[in-house]
C-alpha positions in Angstrom: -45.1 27.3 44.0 -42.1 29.2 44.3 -39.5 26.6 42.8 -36.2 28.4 43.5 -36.7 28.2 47.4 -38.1 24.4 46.9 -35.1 23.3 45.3 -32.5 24.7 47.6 -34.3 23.2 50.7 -33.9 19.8 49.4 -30.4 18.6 50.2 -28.8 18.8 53.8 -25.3 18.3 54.4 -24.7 14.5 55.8 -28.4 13.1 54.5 -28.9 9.8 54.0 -29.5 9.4 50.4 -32.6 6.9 51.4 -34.1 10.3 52.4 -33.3 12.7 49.9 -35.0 10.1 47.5 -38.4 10.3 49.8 -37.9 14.0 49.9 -37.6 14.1 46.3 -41.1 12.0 45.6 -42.7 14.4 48.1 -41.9 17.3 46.6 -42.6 15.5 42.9 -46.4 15.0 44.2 -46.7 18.7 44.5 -46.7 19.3 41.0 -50.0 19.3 39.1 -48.1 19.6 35.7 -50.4 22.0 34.5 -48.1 24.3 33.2 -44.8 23.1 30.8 -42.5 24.3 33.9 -44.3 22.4 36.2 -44.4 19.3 33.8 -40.7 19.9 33.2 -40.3 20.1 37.2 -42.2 16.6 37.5 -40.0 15.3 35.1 -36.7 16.7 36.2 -37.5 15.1 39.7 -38.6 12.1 38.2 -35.1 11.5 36.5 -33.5 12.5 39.8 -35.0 9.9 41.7 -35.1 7.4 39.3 -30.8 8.1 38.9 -30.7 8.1 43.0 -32.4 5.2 43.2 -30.0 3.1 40.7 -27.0 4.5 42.4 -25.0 1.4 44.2 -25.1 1.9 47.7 -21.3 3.1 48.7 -20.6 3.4 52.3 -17.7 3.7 54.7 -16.4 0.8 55.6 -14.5 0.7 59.4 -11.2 -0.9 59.0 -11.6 -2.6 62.2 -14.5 -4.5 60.6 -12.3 -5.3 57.3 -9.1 -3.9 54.9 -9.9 -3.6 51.5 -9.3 -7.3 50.0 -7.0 -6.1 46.7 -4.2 -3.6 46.0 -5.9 -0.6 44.9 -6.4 3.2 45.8 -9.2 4.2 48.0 -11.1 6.7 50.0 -10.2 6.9 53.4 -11.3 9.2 57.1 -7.6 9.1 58.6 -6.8 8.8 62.0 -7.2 13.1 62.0 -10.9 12.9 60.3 -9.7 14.0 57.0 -10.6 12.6 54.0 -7.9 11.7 52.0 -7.1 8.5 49.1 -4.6 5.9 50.1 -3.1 2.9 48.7 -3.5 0.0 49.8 -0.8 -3.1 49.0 -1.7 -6.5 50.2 1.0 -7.0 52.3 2.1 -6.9 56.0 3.4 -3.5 55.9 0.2 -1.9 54.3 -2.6 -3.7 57.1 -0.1 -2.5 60.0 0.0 1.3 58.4 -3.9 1.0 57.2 -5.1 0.2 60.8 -2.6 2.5 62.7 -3.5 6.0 59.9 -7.0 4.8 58.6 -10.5 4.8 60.5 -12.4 3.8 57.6 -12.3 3.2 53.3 -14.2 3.0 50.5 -13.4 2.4 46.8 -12.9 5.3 44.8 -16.3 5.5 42.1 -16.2 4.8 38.7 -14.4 7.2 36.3 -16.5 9.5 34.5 -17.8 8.1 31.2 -19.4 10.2 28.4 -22.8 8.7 27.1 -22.2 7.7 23.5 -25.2 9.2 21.2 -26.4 6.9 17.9 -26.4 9.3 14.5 -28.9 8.2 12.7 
């Protein structure tokens, strides 16, 4: 199996991440893990999926189904389809600007966290 070109084939811009998780399994069940790369492939994948699958489920909201219920910053497709992070302030001022600029939000995603390691 020629790894380099498997890899790059899996991920296509604007894929639904339910996919990409079925692609990955797929392409898992073509290792025989005879082989330490092939085991290492099986696992890498494994770990991949297992990481995809735990993700919470973020999607794009429409502000003409809701506005964001707290004051916070967010992720937002203007009125020009650009992505772009707004504020958003509970007040009248905010909703009237929000549904006149903004086509759609989500929350920004955690902050990156480093794993702490136990010495021992």
């Amino acid at each position: 199996m020629n790894m380099p070109e498997t890899f790059t084939a899996v991920m296509r811009k604007g894929e639904k991440m339910d996919d990409l998780i079925e692609k990955l399994s797929n392409l898992r069940c073509q290792f025989n893990c005879f082989d330490e790369s092939e085991r290492y492939a099986y696992h890498t994948l494994s770990e991949a999926i297992k990481v995809l699958s735990e993700r919470p489920k973020q999607r794009w909201i429409p502000c003409s189904e809701r506005l964001p219920d707290k004051p916070n910053m967010y992720t937002v497709t203007d009125s020009k389809g650009d992505v772009v992070r707004f504020v958003f302030y509970d007040n009248d001022s905010s909703r009237k600007y929000w549904r006149r600029c903004a086509k759609a939000w989500m929350p920004l995603p955690e902050p990156y966290r480093a794993e702490r390691r136990e010495e021992g």
